[in-house]
C-alpha positions as CSV (number, residue, x, y, z in Angstrom):
1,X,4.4,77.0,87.3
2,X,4.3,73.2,88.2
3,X,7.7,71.7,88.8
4,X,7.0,68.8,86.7
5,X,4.5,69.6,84.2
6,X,4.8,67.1,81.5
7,X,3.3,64.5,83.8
8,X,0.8,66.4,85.2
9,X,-0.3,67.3,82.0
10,X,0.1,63.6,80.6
11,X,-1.7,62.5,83.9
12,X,-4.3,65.4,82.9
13,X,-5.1,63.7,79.3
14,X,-5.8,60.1,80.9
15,X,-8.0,61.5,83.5
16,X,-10.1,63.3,81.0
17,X,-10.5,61.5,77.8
18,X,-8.9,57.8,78.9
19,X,-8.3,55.2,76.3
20,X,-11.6,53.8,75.2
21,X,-12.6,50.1,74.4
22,X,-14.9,51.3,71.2
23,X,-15.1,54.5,69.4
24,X,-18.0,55.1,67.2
25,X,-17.8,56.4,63.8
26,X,-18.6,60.3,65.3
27,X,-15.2,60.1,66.8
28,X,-12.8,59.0,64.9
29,X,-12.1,62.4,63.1
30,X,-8.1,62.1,62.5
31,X,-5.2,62.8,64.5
32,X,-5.6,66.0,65.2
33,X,-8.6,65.5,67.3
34,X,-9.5,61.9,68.3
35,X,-7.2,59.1,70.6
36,X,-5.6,58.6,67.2
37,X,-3.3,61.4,68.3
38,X,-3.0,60.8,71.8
39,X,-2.0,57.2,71.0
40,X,0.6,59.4,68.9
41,X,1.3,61.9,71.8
42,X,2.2,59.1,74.2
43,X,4.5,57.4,71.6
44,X,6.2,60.8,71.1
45,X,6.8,61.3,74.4
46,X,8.2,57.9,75.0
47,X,10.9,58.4,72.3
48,X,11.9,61.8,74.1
49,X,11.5,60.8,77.7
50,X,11.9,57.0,78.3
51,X,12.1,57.4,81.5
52,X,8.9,58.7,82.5
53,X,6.5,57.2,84.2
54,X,2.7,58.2,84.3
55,X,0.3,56.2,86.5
56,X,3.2,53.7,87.2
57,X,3.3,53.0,83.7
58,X,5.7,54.1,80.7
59,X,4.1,56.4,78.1
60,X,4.7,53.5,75.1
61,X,2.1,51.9,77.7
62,X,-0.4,54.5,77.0
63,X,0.4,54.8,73.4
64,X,-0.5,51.0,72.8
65,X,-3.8,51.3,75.2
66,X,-5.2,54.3,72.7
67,X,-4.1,52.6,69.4
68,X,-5.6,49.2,70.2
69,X,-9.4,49.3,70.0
70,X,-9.3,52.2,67.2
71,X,-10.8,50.2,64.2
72,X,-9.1,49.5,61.0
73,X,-11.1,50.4,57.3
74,X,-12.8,47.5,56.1
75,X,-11.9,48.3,52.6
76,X,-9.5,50.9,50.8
77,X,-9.4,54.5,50.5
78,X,-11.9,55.6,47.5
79,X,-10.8,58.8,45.6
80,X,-13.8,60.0,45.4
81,X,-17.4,59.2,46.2
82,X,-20.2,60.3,43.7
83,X,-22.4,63.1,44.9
84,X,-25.7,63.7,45.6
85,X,-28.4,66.2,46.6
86,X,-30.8,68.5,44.9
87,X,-27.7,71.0,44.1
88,X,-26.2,71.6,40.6
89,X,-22.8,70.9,41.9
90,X,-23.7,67.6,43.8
91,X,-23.1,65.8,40.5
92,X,-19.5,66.2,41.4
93,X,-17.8,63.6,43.0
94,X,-16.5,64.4,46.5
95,X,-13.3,63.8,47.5
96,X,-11.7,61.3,50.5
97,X,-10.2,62.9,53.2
98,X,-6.1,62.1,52.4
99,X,-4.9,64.1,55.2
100,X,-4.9,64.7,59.1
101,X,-8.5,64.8,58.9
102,X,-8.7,60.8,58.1
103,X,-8.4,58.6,61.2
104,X,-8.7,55.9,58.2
105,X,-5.4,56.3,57.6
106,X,-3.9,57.6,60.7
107,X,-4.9,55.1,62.6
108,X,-3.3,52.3,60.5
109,X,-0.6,55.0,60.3
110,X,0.1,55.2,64.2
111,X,-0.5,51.9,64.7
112,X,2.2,50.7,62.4
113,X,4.4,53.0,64.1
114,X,3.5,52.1,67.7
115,X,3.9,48.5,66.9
116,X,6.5,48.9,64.6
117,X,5.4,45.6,62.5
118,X,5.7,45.5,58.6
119,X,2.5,44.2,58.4
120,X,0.9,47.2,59.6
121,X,2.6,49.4,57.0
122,X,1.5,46.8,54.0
123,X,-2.0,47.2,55.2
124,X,-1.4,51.2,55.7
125,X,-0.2,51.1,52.2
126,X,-2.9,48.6,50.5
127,X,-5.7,51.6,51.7
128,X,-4.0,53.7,50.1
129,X,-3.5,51.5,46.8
130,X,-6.8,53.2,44.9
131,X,-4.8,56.8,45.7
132,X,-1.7,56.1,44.2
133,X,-3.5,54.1,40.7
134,X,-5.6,57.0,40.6
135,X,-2.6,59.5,40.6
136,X,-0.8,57.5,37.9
137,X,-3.7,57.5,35.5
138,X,-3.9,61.4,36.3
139,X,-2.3,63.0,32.9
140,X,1.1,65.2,33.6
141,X,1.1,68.6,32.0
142,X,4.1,66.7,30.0
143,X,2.1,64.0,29.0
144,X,-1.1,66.4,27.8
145,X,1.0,68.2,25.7
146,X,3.1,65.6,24.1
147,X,0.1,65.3,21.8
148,X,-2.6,66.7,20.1
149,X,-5.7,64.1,19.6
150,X,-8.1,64.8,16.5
151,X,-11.3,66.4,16.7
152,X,-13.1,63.0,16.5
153,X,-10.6,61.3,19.6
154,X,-11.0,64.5,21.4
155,X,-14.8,64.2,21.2
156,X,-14.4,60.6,22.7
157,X,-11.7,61.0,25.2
158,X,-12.8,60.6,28.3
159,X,-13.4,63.4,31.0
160,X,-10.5,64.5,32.7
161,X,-10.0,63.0,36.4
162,X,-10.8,65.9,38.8
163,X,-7.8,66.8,41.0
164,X,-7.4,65.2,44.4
165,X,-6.9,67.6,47.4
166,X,-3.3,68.3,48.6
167,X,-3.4,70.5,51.9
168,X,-2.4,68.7,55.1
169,X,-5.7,68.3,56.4
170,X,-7.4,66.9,53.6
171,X,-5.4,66.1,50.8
172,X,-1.6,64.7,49.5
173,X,0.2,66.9,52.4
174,X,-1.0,64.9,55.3
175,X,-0.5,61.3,52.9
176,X,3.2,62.5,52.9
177,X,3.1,63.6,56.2
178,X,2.1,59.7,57.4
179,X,4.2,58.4,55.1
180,X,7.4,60.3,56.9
181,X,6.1,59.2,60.1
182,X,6.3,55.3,59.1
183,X,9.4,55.5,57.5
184,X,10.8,57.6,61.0
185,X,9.0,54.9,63.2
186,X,8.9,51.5,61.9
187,X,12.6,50.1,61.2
188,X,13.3,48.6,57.2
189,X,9.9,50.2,55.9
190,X,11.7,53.2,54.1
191,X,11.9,50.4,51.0
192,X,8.5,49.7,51.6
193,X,6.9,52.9,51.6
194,X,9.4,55.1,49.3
195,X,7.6,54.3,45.8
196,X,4.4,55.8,47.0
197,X,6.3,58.5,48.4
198,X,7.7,58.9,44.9
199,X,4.5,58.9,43.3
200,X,2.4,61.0,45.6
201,X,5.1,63.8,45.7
202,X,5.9,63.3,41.6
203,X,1.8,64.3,41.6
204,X,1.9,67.2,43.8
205,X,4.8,68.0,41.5
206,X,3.5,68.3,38.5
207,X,2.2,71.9,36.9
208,X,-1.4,70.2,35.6
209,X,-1.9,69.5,39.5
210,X,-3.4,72.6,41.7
211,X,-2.7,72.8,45.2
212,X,-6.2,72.7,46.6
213,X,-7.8,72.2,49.9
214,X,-11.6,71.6,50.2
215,X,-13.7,73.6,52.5
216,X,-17.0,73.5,54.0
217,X,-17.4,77.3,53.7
218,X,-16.7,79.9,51.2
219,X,-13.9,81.0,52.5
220,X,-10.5,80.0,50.6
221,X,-8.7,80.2,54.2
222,X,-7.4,76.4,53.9
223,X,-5.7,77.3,50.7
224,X,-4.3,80.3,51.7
225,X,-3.6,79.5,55.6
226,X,-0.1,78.8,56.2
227,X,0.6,75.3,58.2
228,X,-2.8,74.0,56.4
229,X,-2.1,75.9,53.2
230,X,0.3,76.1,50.4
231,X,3.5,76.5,53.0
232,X,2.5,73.2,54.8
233,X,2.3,71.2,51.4
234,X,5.5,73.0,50.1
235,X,7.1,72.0,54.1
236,X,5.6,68.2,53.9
237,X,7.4,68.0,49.9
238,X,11.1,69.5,51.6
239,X,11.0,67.7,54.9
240,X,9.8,64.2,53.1
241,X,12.2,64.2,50.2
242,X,15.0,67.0,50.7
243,X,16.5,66.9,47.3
244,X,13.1,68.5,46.0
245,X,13.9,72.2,47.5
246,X,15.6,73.5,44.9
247,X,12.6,72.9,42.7
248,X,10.2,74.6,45.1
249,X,12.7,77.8,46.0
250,X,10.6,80.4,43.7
251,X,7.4,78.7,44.8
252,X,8.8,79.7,48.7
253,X,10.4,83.0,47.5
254,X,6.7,84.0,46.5
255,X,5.1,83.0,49.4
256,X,7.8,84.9,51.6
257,X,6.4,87.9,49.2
258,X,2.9,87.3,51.2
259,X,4.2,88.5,54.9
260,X,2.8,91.9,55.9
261,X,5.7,94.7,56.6
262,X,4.5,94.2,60.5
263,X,5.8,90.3,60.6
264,X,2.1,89.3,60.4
265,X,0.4,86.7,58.1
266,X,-2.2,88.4,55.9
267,X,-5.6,87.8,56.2
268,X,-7.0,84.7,54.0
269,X,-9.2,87.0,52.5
270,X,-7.3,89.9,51.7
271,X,-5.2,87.2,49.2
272,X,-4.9,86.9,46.0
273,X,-8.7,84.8,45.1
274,X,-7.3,82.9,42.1
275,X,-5.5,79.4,41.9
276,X,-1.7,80.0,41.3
277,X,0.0,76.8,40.7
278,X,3.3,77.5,38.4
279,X,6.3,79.4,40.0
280,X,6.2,81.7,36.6
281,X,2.5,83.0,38.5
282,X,3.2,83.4,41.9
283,X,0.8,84.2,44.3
284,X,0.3,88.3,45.0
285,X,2.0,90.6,47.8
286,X,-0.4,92.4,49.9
287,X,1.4,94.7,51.6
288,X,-1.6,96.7,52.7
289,X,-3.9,93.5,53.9
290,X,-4.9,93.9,57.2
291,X,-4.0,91.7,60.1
292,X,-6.0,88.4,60.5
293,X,-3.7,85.2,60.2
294,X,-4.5,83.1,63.6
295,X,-2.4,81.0,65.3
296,X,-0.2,78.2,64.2
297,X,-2.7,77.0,61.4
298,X,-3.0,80.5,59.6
299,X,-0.8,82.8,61.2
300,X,2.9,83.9,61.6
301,X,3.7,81.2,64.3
302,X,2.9,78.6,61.4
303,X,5.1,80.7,59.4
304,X,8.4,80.9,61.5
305,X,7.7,77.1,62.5
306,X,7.5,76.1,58.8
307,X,10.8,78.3,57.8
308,X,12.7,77.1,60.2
309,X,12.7,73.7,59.6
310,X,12.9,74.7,55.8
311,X,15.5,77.1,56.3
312,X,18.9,74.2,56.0
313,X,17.4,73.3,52.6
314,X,16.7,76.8,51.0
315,X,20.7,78.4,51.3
316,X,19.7,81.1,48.7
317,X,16.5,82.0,50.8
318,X,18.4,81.7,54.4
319,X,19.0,85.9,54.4
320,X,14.9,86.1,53.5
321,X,13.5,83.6,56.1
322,X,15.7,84.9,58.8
323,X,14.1,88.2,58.4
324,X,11.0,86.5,57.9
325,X,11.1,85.0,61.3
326,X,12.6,87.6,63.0
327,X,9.7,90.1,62.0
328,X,6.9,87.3,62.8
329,X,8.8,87.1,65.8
330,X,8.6,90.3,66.9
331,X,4.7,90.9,65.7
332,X,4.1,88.5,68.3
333,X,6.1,89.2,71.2
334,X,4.6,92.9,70.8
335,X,1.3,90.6,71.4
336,X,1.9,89.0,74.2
337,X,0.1,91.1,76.4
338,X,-3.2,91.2,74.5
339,X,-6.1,89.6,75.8
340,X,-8.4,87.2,74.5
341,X,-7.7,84.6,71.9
342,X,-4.1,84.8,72.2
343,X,-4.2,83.3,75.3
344,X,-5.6,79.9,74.9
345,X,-3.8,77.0,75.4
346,X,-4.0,75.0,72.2
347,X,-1.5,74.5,69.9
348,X,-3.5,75.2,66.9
349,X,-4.4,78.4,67.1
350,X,-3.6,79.1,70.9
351,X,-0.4,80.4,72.8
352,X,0.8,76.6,72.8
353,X,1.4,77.2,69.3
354,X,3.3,80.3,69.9
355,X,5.2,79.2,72.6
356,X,7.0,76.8,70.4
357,X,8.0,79.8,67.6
358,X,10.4,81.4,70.2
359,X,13.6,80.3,70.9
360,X,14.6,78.4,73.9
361,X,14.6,81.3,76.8
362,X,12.8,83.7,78.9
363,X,10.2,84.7,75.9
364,X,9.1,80.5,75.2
365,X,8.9,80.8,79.0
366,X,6.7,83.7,79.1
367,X,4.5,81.8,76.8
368,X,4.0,78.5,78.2
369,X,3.5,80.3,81.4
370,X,0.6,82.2,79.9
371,X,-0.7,79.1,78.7
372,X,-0.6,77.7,82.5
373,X,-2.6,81.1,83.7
374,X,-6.2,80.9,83.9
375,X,-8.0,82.1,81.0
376,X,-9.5,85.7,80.7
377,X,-13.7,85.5,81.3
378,X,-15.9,85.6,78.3
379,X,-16.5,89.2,78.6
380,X,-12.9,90.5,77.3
381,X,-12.9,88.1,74.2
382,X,-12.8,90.0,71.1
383,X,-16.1,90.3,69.2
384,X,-15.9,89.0,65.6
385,X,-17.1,91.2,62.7
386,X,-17.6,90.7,59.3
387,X,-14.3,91.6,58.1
388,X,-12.6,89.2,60.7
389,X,-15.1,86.8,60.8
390,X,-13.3,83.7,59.9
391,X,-9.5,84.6,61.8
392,X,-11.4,85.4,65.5
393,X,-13.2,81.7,65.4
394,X,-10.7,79.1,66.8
395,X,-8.3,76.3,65.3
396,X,-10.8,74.0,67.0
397,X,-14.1,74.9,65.1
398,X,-11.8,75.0,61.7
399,X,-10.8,71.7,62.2
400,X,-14.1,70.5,63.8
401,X,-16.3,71.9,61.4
402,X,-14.3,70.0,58.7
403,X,-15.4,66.4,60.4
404,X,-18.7,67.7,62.1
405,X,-17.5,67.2,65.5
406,X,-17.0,69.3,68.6
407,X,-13.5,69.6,70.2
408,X,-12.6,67.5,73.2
409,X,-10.6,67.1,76.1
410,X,-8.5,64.2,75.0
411,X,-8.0,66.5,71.2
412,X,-4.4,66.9,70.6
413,X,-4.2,70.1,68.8
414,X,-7.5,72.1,70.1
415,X,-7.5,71.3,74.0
416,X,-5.5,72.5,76.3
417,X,-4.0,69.0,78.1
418,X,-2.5,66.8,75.5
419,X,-1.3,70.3,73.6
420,X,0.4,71.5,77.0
421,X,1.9,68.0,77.5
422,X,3.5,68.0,73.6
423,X,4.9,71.9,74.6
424,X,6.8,70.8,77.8
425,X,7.9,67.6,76.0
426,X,9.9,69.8,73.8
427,X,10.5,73.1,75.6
428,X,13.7,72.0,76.4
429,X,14.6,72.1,72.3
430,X,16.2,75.0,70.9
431,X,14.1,74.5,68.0
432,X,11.1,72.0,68.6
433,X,8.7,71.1,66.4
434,X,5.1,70.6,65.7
435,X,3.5,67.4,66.2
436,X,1.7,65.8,63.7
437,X,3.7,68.9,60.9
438,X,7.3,69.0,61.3
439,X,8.2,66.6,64.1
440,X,9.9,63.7,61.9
């Protein structure tokens, strides 16, 4: 394995997708996937290693060049946009994207923290201005109950205000999740950004409010993944405002109830079809699901990345997630050998991502070396049935097919450059994180 790999790799990303003086509309499709994230990437690294130099330059030197020609919104962030078609359902308004999908607010986002100016965090915070008076004219359970209107003010009331989506990638999850990574970044804006905090999280909070994520297919995989489903909305809540754990303990208890006895994360659609919001209707165990969780998105190295930076806040739970991880752990190590899609080099759904659910030592090694090791040809990839349809396509066409795009070189958490750079950045942890989830 290379000597030096973190600037080989960081070399790797410039050489491939270089910062870019325009970007049309087509690619800015959030962090996750556009020079949002690399500008991120490059300010990450700086931080960890401000010493390193790539093309004679330090990384904050990269991090400004990708930041500085991605375009700003024009106006703020709408709810929702009406519909339209020839459908029944395209009456229904449509939803903004809130979360790591939006490079409308990620990129005012990063570029508040790459600057680190206050006025880059007012203007991050007027977009999101329309979000936050939409969620406090959203009734609370409390509120809706506190009364009970007449027949005539009932027939008059106006229609309740559909709910907004709350996963990372499109919803409240990733909000908070940009919201944690301005207040980490941008000195004296915790004051600044903390009310919205408040509100967005009081929102996600409250029992009238479902934890949702939209999809463009039929299959409820985004709300039942892991890093992208309920666990990354319950880890964005904890890791964002700490004191809120005890309130989301049996929420976490129940989802602990979800791991299959051999460590791995059940199949999306093997789970329980029905919206369970309340802790006193928590979601189903499935002991008998078979396998199909993939990756770090919707699959056991999400989980055991998500518990352990949970774990200090949950002491009641500390016995359940250690066994938790330990078992994922081992589901995977027993895996290390397979071919296929375990060994791409992503950080999504790849080895990348599984690399950085071991601890520091010979089996993180094994990974990342794996990750280094040419690919296996076309021929020995597993074939996809109908059963397993959804967990054999990869991180990168989930995440694509949510913004219409194809992956590219320069994408963070699909390709295998920038996601090999963020590994080696933080191999060196004994328990590093995930950019763009956990790392702030």
């Amino acid at each position: 394995m290379d000597p030096h790999p973190l600037p080989t790799y960081l070399s790797k990303v410039l050489a491939l997708s270089p910062p870019q003086s325009t970007h049309p509309p087509s690619t800015l499709t959030g962090p996750l996937t556009s020079h949002t994230g690399l500008a991120y990437l490059f300010l990450a690294v700086s931080a960890d290693h401000p010493r390193l130099q790539v093309h004679s330059y330090p990384a904050i030197h990269w991090a400004r060049a990708y930041i500085s020609n991605i375009p700003t919104p024009s106006a703020p962030i709408t709810p929702f946009a009406p519909g339209g078609g020839g459908d029944d359902d395209d009456d229904r308004p449509s939803p903004a994207a809130l979360g790591l999908l939006s490079d409308g607010l990620a990129g005012p986002a990063v570029r508040a923290c790459v600057t680190k100016d206050l006025a880059h965090v007012r203007f991050f915070l007027a977009l999101l201005a329309p979000v936050v008076e939409y969620i406090l004219r959203a009734p609370t359970a409390a509120a809706a109950s506190s009364s009970s209107p007449s027949p005539a003010a009932a027939l008059h009331a106006p229609s309740p205000l559909p709910p907004l989506p709350t996963c990372l990638l499109h919803g409240l999850a990733g909000t908070l999740y940009l919201l944690r990574l301005i207040r980490h970044w941008v000195p004296f804006s915790a004051p600044l950004v903390s009310r919205t905090i408040v509100h967005v999280s009081d929102y996600l909070l409250s029992p009238s409010t479902p934890w949702t994520c939209p999809s463009p297919s039929s299959s409820p995989a985004d709300r039942h993944g892991v890093s992208h489903g309920v666990l990354g909305t319950l880890t964005q809540l904890v890791l964002t405002t700490p004191p809120l754990a005890p309130s989301l303990a049996p929420r976490l208890s129940a989802l602990l109830d979800l791991q299959l006895p051999d460590g791995d994360w059940p199949s999306p659609r093997d789970q329980q079809q029905q919206h369970h919001h309340d802790d006193e209707d928590p979601p189903e165990t499935h002991a008998s699901a078979p396998s199909g969780g993939v990756g770090f998105t919707s699959g056991p190295q999400g989980l055991v990345i998500s518990l352990l930076s949970l774990r200090p806040f949950f002491p009641a739970l500390q016995d359940r997630i250690d066994e938790a991880v330990r078992r994922a752990r081992e589901f995977l190590w027993a895996r290390v050998r397979d071919p296929g899609s375990s060994r791409e080099a992503n950080l999504f759904r790849g080895v990348l991502g599984t690399a950085l659910a071991f601890p520091k030592g010979p089996q993180r090694t094994r990974f990342l070396a794996l990750a280094a090791s040419p690919s296996p040809p076309p021929e020995t990839q597993p074939s996809s049935s109908t059963t397993t349809a959804f967990t054999t396509s990869t991180a990168a066409e989930v995440a694509a097919a949510a913004v219409g795009v194809a992956a590219t070189p320069g994408s963070l958490m699909t390709s295998p450059s920038p996601g090999s750079a963020w590994a080696h950045s933080v191999s060196e942890r004994e328990l590093p994180r995930m950019i763009l989830y956990n790392d702030v």
